[in-house]
DRENDO-1510 file (C-alpha; in Angstrom, 1 decimal, always signed):
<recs>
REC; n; res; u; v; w
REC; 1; UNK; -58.2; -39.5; +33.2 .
REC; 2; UNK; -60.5; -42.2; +34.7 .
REC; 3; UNK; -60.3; -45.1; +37.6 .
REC; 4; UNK; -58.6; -47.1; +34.9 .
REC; 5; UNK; -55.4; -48.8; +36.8 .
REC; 6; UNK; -53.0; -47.8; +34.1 .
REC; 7; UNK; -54.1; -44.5; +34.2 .
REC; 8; UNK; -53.9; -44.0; +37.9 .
REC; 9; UNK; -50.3; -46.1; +37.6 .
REC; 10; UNK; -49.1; -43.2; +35.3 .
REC; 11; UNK; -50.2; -40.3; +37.8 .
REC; 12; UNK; -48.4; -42.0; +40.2 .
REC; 13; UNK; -45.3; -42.6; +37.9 .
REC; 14; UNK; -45.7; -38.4; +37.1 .
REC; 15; UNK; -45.3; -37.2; +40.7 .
REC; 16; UNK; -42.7; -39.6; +42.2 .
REC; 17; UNK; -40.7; -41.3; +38.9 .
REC; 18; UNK; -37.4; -41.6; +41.1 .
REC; 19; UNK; -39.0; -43.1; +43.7 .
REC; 20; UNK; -38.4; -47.1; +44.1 .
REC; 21; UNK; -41.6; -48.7; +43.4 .
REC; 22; UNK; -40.5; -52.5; +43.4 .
REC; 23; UNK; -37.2; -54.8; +45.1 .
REC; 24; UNK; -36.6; -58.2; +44.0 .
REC; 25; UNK; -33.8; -60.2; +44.3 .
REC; 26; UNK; -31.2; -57.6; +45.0 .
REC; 27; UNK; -32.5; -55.6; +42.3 .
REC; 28; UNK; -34.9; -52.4; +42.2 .
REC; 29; UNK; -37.1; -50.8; +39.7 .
REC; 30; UNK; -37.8; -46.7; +39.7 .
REC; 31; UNK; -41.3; -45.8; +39.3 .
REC; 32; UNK; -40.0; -44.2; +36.3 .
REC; 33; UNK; -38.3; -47.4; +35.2 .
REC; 34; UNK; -40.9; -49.8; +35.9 .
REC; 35; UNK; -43.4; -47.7; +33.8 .
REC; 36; UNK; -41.0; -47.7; +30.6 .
REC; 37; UNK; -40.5; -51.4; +30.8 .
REC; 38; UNK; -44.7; -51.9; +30.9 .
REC; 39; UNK; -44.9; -49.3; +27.8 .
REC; 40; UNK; -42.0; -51.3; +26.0 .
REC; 41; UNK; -44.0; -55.0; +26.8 .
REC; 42; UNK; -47.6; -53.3; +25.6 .
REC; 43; UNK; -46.2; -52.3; +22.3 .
REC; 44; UNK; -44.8; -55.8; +22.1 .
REC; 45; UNK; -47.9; -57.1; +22.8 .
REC; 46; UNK; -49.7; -55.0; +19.7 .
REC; 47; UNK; -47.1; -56.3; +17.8 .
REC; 48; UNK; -48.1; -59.8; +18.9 .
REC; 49; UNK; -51.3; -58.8; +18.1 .
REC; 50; UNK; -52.8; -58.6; +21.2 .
REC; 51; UNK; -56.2; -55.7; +20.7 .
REC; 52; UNK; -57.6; -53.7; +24.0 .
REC; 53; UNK; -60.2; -56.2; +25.6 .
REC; 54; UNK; -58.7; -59.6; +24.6 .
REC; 55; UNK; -57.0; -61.9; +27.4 .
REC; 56; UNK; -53.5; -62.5; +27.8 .
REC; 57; UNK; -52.7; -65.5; +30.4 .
REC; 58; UNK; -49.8; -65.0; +32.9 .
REC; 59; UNK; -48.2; -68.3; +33.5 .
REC; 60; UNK; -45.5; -67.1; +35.4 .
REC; 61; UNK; -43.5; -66.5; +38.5 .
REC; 62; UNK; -43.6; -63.7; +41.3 .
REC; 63; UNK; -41.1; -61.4; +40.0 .
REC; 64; UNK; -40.8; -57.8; +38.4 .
REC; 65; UNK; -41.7; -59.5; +34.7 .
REC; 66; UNK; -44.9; -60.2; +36.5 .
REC; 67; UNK; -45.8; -56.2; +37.4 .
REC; 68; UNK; -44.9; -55.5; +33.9 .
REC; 69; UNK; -46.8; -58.0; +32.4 .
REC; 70; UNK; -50.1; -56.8; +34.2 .
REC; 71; UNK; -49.0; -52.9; +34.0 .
REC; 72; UNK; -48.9; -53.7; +30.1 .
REC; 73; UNK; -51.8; -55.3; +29.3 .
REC; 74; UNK; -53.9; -52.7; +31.4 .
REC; 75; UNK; -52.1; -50.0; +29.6 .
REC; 76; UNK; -52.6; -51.5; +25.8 .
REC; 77; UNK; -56.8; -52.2; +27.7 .
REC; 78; UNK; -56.1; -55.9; +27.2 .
REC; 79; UNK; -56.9; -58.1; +30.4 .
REC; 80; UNK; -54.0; -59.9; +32.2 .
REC; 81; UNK; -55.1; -63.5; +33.4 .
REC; 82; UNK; -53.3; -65.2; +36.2 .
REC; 83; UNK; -52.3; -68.7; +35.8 .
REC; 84; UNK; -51.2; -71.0; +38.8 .
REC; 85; UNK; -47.6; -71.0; +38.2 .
REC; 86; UNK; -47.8; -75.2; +39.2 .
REC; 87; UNK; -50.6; -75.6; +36.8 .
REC; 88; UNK; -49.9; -78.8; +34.6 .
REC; 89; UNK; -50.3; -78.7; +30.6 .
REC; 90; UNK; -53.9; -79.9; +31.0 .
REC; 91; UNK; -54.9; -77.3; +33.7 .
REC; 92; UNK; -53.3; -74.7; +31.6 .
REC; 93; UNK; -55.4; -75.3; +28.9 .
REC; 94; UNK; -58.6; -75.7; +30.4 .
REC; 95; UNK; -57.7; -72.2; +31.9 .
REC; 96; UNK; -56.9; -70.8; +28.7 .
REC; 97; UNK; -59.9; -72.3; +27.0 .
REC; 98; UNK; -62.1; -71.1; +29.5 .
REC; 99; UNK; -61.0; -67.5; +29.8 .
REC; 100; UNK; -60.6; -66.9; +25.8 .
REC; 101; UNK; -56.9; -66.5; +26.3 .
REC; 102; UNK; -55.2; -65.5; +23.1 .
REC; 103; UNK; -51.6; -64.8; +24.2 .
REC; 104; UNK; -49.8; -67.1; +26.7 .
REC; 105; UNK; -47.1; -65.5; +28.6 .
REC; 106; UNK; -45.0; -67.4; +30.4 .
REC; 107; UNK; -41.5; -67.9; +32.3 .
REC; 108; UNK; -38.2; -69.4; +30.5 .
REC; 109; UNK; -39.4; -72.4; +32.6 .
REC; 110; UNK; -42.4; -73.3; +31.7 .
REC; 111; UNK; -41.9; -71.7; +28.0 .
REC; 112; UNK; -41.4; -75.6; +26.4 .
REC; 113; UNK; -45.5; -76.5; +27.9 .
REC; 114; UNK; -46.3; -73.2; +26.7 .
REC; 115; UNK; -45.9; -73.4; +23.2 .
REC; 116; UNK; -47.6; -76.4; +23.0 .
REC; 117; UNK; -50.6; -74.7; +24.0 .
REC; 118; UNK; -52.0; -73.0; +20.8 .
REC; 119; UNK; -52.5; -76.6; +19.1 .
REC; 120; UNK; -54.7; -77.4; +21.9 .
REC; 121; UNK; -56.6; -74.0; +23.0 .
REC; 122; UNK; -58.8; -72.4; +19.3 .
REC; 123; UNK; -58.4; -68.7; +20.8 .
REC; 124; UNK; -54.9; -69.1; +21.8 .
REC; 125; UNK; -52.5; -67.8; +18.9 .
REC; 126; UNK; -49.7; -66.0; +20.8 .
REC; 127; UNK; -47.1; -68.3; +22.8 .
REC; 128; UNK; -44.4; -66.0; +24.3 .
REC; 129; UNK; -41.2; -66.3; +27.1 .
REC; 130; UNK; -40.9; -63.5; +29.1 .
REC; 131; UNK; -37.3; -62.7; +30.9 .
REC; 132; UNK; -35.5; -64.8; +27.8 .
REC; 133; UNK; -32.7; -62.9; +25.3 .
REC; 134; UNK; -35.4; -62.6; +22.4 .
REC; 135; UNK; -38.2; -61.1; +25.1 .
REC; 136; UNK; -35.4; -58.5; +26.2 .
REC; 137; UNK; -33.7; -57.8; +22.9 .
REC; 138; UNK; -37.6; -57.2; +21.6 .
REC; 139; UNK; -37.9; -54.4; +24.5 .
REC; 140; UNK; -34.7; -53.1; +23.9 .
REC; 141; UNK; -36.1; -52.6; +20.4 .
REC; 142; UNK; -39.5; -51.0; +21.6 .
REC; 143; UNK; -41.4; -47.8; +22.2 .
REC; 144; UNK; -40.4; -46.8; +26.1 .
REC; 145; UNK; -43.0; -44.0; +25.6 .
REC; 146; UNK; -46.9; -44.3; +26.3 .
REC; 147; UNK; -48.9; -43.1; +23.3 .
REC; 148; UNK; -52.2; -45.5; +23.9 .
REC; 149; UNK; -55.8; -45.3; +23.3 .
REC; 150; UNK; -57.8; -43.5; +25.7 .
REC; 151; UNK; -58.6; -46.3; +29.0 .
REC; 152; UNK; -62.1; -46.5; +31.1 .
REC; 153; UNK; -63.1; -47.4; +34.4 .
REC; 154; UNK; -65.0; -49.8; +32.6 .
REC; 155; UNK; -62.2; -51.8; +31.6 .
REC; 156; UNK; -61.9; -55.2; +33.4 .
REC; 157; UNK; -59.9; -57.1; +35.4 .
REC; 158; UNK; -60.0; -60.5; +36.0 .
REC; 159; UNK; -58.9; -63.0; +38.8 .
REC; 160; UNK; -59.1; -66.3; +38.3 .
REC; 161; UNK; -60.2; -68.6; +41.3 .
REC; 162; UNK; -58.0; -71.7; +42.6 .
REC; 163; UNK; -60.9; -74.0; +42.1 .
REC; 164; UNK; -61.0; -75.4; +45.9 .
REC; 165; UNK; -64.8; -76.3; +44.8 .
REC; 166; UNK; -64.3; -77.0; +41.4 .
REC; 167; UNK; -62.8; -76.1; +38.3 .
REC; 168; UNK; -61.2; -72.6; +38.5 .
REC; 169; UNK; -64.1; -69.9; +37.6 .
REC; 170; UNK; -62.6; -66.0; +36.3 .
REC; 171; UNK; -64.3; -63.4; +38.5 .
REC; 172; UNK; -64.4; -60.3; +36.5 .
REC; 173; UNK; -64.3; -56.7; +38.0 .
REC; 174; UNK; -64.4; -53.2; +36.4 .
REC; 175; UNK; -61.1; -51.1; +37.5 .
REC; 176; UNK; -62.6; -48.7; +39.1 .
REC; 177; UNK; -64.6; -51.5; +41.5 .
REC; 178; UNK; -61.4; -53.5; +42.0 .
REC; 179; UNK; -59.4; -49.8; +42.9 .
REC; 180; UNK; -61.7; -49.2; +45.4 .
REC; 181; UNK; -62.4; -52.4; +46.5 .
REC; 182; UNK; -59.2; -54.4; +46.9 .
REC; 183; UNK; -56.7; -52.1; +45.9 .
REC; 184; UNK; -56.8; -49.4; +48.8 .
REC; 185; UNK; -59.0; -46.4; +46.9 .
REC; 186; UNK; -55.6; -44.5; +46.7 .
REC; 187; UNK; -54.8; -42.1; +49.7 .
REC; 188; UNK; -53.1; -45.2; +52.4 .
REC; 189; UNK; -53.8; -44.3; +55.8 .
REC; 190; UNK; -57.1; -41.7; +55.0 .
REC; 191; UNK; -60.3; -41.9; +52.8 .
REC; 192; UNK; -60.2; -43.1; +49.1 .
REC; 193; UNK; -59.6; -40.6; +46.6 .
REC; 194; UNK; -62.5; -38.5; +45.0 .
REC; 195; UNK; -60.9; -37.8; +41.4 .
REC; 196; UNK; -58.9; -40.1; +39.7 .
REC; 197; UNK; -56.6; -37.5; +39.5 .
REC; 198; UNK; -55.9; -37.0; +43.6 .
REC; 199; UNK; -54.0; -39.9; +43.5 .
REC; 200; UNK; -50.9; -38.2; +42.6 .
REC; 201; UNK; -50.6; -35.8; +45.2 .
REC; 202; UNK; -51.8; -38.4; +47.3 .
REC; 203; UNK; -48.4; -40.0; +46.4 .
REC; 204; UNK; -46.4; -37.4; +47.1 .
REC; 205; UNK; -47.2; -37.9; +50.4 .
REC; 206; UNK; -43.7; -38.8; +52.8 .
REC; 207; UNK; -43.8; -42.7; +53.1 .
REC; 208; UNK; -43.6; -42.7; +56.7 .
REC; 209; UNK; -46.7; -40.2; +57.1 .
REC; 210; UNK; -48.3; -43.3; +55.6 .
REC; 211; UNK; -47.8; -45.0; +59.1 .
REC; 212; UNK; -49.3; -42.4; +60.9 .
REC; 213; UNK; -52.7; -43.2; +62.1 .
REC; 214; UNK; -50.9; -46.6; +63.7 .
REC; 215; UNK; -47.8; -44.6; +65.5 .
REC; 216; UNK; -47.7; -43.9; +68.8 .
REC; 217; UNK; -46.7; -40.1; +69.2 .
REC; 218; UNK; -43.2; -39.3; +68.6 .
REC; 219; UNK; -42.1; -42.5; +66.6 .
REC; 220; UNK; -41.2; -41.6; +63.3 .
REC; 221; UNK; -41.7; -45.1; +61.9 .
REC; 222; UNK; -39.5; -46.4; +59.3 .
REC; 223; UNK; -37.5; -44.3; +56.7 .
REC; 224; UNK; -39.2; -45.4; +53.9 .
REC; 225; UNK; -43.0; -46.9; +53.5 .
REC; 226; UNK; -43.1; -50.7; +51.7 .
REC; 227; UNK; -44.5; -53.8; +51.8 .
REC; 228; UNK; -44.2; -57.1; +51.5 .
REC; 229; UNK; -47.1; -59.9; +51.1 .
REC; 230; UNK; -46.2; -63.4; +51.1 .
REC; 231; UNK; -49.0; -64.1; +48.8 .
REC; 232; UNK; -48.4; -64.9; +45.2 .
REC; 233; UNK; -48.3; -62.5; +42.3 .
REC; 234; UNK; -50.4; -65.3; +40.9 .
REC; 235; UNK; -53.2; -65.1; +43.4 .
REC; 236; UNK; -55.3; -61.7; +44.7 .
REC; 237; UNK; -53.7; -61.3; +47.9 .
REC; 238; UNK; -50.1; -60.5; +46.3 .
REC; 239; UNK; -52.1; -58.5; +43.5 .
REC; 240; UNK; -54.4; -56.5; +45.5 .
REC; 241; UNK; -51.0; -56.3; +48.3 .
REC; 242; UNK; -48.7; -55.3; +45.1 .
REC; 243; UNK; -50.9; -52.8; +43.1 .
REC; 244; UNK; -52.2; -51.2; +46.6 .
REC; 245; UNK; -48.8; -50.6; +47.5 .
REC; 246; UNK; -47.5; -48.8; +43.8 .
REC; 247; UNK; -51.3; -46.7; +43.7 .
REC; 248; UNK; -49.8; -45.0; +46.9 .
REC; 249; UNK; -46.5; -44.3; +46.2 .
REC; 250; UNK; -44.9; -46.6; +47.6 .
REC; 251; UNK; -42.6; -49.6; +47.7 .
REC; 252; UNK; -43.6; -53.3; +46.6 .
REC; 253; UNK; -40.6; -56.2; +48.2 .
REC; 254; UNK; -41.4; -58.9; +46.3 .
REC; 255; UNK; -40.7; -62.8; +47.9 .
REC; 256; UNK; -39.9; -64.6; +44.7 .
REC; 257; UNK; -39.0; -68.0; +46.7 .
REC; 258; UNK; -41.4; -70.9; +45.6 .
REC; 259; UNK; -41.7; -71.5; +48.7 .
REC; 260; UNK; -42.1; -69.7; +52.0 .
REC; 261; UNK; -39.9; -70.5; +54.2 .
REC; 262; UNK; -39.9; -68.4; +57.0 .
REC; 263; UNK; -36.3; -67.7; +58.1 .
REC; 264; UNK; -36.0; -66.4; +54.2 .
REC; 265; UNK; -39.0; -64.3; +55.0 .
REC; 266; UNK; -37.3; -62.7; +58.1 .
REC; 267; UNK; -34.4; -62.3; +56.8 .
REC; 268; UNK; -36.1; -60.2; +53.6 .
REC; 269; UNK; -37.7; -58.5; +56.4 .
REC; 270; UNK; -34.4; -57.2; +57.7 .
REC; 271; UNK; -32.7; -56.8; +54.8 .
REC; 272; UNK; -34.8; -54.4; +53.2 .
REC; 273; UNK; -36.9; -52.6; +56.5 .
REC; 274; UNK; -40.3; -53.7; +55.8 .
REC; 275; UNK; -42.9; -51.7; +57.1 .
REC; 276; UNK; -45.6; -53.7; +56.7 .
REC; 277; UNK; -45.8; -57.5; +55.9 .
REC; 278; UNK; -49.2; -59.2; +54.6 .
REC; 279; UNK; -49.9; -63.1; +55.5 .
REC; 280; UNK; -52.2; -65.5; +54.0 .
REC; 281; UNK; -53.6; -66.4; +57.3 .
REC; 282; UNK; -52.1; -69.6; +59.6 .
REC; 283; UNK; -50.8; -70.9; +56.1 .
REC; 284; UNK; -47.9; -68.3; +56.2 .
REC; 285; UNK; -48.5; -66.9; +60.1 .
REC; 286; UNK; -48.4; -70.1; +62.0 .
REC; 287; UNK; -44.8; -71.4; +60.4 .
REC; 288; UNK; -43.8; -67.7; +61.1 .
REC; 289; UNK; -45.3; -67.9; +64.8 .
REC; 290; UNK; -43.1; -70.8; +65.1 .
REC; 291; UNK; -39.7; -69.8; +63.6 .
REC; 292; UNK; -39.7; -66.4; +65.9 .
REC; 293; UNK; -40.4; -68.7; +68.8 .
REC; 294; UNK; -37.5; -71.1; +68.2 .
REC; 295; UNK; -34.9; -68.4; +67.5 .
REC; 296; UNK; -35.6; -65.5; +69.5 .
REC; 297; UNK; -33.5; -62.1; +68.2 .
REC; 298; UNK; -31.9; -64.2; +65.1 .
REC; 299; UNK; -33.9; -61.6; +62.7 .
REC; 300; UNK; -34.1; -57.7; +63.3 .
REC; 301; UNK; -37.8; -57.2; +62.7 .
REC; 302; UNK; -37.9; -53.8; +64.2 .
REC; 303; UNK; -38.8; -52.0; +60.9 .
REC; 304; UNK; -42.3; -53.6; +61.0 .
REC; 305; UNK; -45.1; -51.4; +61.4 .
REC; 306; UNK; -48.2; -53.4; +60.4 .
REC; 307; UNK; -49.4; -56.8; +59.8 .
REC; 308; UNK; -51.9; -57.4; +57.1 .
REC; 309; UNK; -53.8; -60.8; +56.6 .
REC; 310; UNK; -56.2; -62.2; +53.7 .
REC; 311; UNK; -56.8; -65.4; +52.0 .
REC; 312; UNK; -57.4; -67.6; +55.1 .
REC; 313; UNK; -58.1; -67.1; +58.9 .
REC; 314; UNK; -55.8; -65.9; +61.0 .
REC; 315; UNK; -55.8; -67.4; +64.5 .
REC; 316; UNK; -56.7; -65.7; +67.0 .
REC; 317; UNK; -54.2; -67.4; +68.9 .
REC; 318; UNK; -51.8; -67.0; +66.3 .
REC; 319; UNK; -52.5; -63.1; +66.2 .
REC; 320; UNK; -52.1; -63.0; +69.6 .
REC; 321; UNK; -48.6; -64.5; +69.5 .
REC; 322; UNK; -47.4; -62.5; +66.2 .
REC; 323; UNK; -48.1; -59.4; +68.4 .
REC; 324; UNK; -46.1; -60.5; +71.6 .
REC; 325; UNK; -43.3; -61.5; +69.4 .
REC; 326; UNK; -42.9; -58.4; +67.2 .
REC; 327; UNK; -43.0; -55.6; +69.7 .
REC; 328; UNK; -42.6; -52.8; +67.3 .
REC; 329; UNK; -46.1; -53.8; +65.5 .
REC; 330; UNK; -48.7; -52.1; +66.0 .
REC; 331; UNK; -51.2; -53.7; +64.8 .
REC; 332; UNK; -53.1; -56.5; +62.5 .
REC; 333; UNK; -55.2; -55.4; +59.6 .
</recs>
């Protein structure tokens, strides 16, 4: 076993498969079921043609499609690429172009710009809808088991920039740099793992024990450890947030709203007794700020824990006020 995402994934899957690792939408996903649905999609993927260091473009939506997506390509050792999910045709395929995409996956959507693609991009020769009838009937139809080459830490991973100061550039890490760099090290809440192969017992460890360090004594914190980030499944902070969160055992909510509005975010909050909720900065902390301010007590935020930021600056004056109007925080990371 090495610091190869998919492998540390399937430790994970071993020691808690009943868990939940991800909510959506009124729906939830098992570790055990998550990881079956990833093996189905990688074998599709083969099928497709897709061979272990080639780059499959993500033009989709945050959703659970969007975990399986990336938990398939790492586990087949091809590289997911995210795509802006507003991307026009044009921007699409200068991404594609650039990154040597050869299989487009994209949502029902978007599947009609998608397909024109391949006519335009040389590498590109895959165009495939995710979430549609013929994507599920194909995973009906599939392998649920793993049976895959042997992974490396060398594989990479790849994160493709917003182009703020330019064209979009693909910044490539090895998974074992990106596990220990953005995604946590395994082990929330105490030093990164050693061996790739602590991170299972490091899963095993009670959710709430994850909150301990940040507990006052005697407050059990909530039930059940999870996290929601308000960033994209499309950008690093609600990858690094996401895969972070399912390395340690724990629970991903996923906000699949196209856009953040912050009574929907509070609401989430209270629905499903987030523990810990990760900004992008004033863009998503101001507007919350402001919304807790005008309706004092409309929300019952009392399962938060932890406030996570990255992306963009956070205030310090929007810190400040987060903190005074979420009590039971206890603190910003």
């Amino acid at each position: 076993m090495e610091f190869n995402v998919a492998d540390l994934f399937e430790c994970v899957v071993d020691h808690v498969p009943d868990r939940v690792a991800v909510s959506a939408d009124g729906r939830q996903l098992t570790y055990r079921e998550l990881d079956a649905r990833a093996n189905r999609l990688a074998h599709v993927l083969a099928d497709l043609g897709v061979a272990p260091g080639e780059h499959v473009a993500c033009y989709l939506h945050t959703s659970t499609a969007y975990l399986e997506v990336m938990l398939a390509c790492f586990k087949l050792r091809a590289v997911p690429v995210n795509v802006n999910d507003r991307y026009t045709a044009d921007e699409v395929a200068y991404l594609c172009e650039d990154a040597d995409v050869v299989a487009l996956l994209a949502d029902p959507d978007r599947a009609s710009l998608a397909a024109t693609l391949p006519a335009r991009v040389p590498s590109l020769r895959v165009a495939f809808e995710v979430g549609g009838d013929e994507c599920e009937r194909r995973l009906a139809a599939a392998d649920p088991t793993r049976g895959f080459a042997p992974r490396s830490g060398d594989d990479h991973y790849i994160l493709y920039t917003g182009g703020t100061t330019g064209k979009p550039k693909g910044v490539v890490w090895r998974h074992e740099d990106i596990f220990f760099g953005a995604m946590g090290g395994g082990n929330a809440g105490g030093p990164p793992i050693e061996t790739p192969e602590a991170i299972g017992p490091s899963a095993l460890t009670n959710r709430a024990q994850r909150l301990g360090p940040f507990l006052p004594a005697g407050d059990p914190g909530p039930e059940q450890f999870n996290c929601l980030a308000l960033g994209p499944l499309g950008h690093a902070s609600g990858q690094w947030s996401a895969f972070g969160t399912l390395l340690g055992g724990a629970r991903v909510v996923l906000y699949t709203d196209r856009h953040v509005d912050p009574d929907g975010v509070l609401a989430l909050v209270e629905r499903e007794q987030v523990a810990m909720l990760n900004l992008v900065g004033d863009a998503s902390g101001r507007p919350l700020l402001d919304t807790l301010r005008r309706a004092p007590g409309r929300h019952d935020t009392s399962s938060l824990r932890l406030l996570g930021s990255g992306g963009s600056m956070l205030s310090a004056d929007v810190k400040e006020g987060l903190l005074s109007e979420l009590p039971t925080v206890l603190t910003v990371m």
